[in-house]
C-alpha positions as CSV (number, residue, x, y, z in Angstrom):
1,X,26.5,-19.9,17.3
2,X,23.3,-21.9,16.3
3,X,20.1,-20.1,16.0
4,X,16.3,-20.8,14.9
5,X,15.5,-17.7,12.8
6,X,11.7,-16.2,13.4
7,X,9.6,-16.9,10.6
8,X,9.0,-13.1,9.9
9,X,12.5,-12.6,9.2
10,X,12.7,-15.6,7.3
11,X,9.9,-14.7,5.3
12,X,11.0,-11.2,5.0
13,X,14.9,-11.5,4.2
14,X,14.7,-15.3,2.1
15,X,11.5,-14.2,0.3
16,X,9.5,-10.9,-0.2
17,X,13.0,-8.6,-0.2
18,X,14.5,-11.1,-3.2
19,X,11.2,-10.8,-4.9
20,X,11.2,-7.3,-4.8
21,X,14.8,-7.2,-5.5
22,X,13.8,-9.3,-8.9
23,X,10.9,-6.9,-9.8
24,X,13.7,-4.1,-9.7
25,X,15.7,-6.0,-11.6
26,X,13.3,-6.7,-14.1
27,X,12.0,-3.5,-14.5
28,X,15.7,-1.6,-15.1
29,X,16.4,-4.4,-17.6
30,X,13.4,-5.6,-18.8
31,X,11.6,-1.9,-19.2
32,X,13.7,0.7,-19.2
33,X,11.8,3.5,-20.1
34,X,9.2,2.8,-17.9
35,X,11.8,2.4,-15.3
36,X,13.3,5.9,-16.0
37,X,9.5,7.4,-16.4
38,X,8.5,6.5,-12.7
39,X,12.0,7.9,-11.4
40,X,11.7,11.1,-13.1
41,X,10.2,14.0,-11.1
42,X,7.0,15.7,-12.7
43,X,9.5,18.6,-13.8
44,X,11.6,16.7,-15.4
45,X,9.7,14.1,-17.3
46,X,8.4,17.4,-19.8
47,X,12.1,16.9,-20.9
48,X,12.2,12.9,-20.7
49,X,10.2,11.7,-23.4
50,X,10.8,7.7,-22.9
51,X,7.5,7.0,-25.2
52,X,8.8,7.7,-28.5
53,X,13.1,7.7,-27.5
54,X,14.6,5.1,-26.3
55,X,17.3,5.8,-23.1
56,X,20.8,6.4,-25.0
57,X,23.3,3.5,-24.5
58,X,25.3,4.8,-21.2
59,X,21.8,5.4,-19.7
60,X,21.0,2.0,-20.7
61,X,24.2,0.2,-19.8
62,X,23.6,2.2,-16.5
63,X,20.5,0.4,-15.9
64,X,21.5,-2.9,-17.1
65,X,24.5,-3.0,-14.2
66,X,21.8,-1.4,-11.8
67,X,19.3,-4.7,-13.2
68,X,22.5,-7.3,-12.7
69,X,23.6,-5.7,-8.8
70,X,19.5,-6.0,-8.3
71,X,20.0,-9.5,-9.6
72,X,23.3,-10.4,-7.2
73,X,21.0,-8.8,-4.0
74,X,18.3,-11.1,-4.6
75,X,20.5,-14.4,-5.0
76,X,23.2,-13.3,-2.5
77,X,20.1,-12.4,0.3
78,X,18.6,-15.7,-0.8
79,X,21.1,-18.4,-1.0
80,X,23.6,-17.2,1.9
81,X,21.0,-16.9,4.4
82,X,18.5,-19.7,3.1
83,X,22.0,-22.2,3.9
84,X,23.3,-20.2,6.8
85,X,22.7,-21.6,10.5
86,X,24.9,-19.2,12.3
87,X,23.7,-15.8,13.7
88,X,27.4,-14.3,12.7
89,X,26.9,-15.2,8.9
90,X,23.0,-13.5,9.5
91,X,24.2,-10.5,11.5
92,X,27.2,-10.0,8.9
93,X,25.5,-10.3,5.5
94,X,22.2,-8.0,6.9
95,X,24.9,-5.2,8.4
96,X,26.4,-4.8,4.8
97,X,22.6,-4.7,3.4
98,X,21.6,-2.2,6.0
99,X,25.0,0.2,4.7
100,X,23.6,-0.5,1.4
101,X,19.9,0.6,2.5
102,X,22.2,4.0,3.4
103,X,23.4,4.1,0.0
104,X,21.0,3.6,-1.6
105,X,18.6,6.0,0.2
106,X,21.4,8.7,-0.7
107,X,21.0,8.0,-4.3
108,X,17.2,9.4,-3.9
109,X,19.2,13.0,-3.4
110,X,19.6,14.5,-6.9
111,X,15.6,13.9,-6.9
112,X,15.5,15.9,-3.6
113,X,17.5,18.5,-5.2
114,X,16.0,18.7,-8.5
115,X,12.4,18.8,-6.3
116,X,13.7,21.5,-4.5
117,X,14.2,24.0,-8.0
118,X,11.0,24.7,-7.0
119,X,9.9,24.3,-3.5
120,X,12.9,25.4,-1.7
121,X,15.3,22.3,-0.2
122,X,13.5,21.3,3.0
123,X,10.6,20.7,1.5
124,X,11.8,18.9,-1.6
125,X,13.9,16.8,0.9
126,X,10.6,15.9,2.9
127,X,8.7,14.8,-0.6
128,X,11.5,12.3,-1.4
129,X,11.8,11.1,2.3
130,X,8.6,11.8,4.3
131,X,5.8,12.7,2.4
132,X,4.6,9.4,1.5
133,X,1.4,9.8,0.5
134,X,3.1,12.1,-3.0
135,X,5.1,9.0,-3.6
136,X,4.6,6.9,-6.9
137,X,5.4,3.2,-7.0
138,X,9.0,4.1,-7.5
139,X,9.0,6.0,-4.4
140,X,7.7,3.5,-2.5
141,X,10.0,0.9,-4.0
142,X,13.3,3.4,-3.8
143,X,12.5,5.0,0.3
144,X,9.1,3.2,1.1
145,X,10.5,-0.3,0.7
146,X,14.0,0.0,1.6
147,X,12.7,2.4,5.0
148,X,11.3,-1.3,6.1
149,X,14.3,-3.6,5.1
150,X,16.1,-1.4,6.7
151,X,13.7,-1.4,10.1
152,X,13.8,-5.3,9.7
153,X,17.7,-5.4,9.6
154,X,18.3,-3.1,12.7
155,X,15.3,-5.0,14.5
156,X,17.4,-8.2,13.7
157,X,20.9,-6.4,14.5
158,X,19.1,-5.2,17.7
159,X,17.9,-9.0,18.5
160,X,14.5,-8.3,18.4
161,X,12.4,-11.4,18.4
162,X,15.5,-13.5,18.6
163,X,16.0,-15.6,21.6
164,X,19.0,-15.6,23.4
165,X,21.1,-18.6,23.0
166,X,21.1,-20.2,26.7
167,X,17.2,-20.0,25.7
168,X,18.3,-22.1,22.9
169,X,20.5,-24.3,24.4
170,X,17.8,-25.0,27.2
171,X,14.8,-25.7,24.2
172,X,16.9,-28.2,22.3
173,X,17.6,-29.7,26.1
174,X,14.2,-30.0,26.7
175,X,13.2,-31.6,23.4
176,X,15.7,-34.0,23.2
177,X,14.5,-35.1,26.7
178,X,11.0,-35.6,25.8
C-alpha cells in the first residue's frame, strides 16, 4: 500500500533522529571519556576519573560497538525509509525501533539503581525517567530524546496524521483529472 508520508515524520525519522543517532555515535567513538563522564551519576564520577585515565579496553571496545550499532540506526532509519513507498515497510522498520526505544530505556536502569544508594528506589527511578529538569545532556539524549522517537513512532503506528488510503486513492483521482 502506497502512501505520502507527512513531512513531520519525514523530517523526524529521515533527518533529525539519524543526526542525533550520528552525534551518539560520534561521541562513544570519537570521545569516549567525555561520553562515559556525562553517563556517570554525580556519585560515581568521584570514582571515574576519565581526565587523566583513559576507559580500559573492554570499556572501550564496549563503546566502540555501542558507536558502530549508533552508526547502523542512523543509516538503516535513513536509507530504508528515505527509498521506501509502502506503509508496511514504514510500520515494520519503526515497530522494531519503538522495541529498541524499550530497550534502550531499560539500559538507563543500573543508573536508577545506583541513584537510588542514596535516595531510596522510587525516587532514583523518577530522576532517571521523570525529573527532567536534573537531567544532563546525556539524560536528555538517553530518556529525553528517545521519550519523543518513541511518541513519534506510536503516533505513526497509531496513524496519526496519516490519511487513510481511499483518501489517497481519491487525491491521486482527483489530480490526475485536473
Amino acid at each position: 500500500m502506497l502512501i505520502t508520508i507527512p513531512l513531520l515524520y519525514r523530517l523526524f525519522f529521515l533527518y533529525i533522529e539519524p543526526i542525533s543517532a550520528l552525534v551518539g555515535s560520534y561521541f562513544a567513538a570519537g570521545a569516549p571519556a567525555t561520553y562515559l563522564h556525562l553517563l556517570a551519576s554525580t556519585a560515581s564520577k568521584s570514582t571515574l576519573d576519565v581526565s587523566s585515565n583513559p576507559p580500559n579496553t573492554p570499556t572501550l571496545v564496549s563503546l566502540y560497538q555501542l558507536s558502530n550499532l549508533y552508526l547502523l540506526f542512523a543509516l538503516n532509519e535513513h536509507l530504508v525509509l528515505s527509498s521506501a513507498t509502502s506503509l508496511i515497510t514504514w510500520r515494520r522498520l519503526l515497530f522494531c525501533l519503538l522495541i529498541a526505544d524499550f530497550g534502550h530505556l531499560a539500559t538507563m536502569y543500573p543508573l536508577a539503581v545506583e541513584r537510588g544508594l542514596a535516595v531510596g528506589r522510587t525516587e532514583a527511578l523518577m530522576r532517571v525517567y521523570a525529573y527532567f529538569w536534573e537531567w544532563n545532556a546525556m539524560d536528555w539524549g538517553s530518556v529525553g530524546f528517545v521519550y519523543c522517537g518513541a511518541l513519534m513512532r506510536l503516533s505513526f503506528l497509531l496513524g496519526v496524521g496519516l490519511s487513510s488510503p481511499a483518501s489517497e486513492d481519491q487525491a491521486r483521482r482527483q489530480s490526475k483529472q485536473e
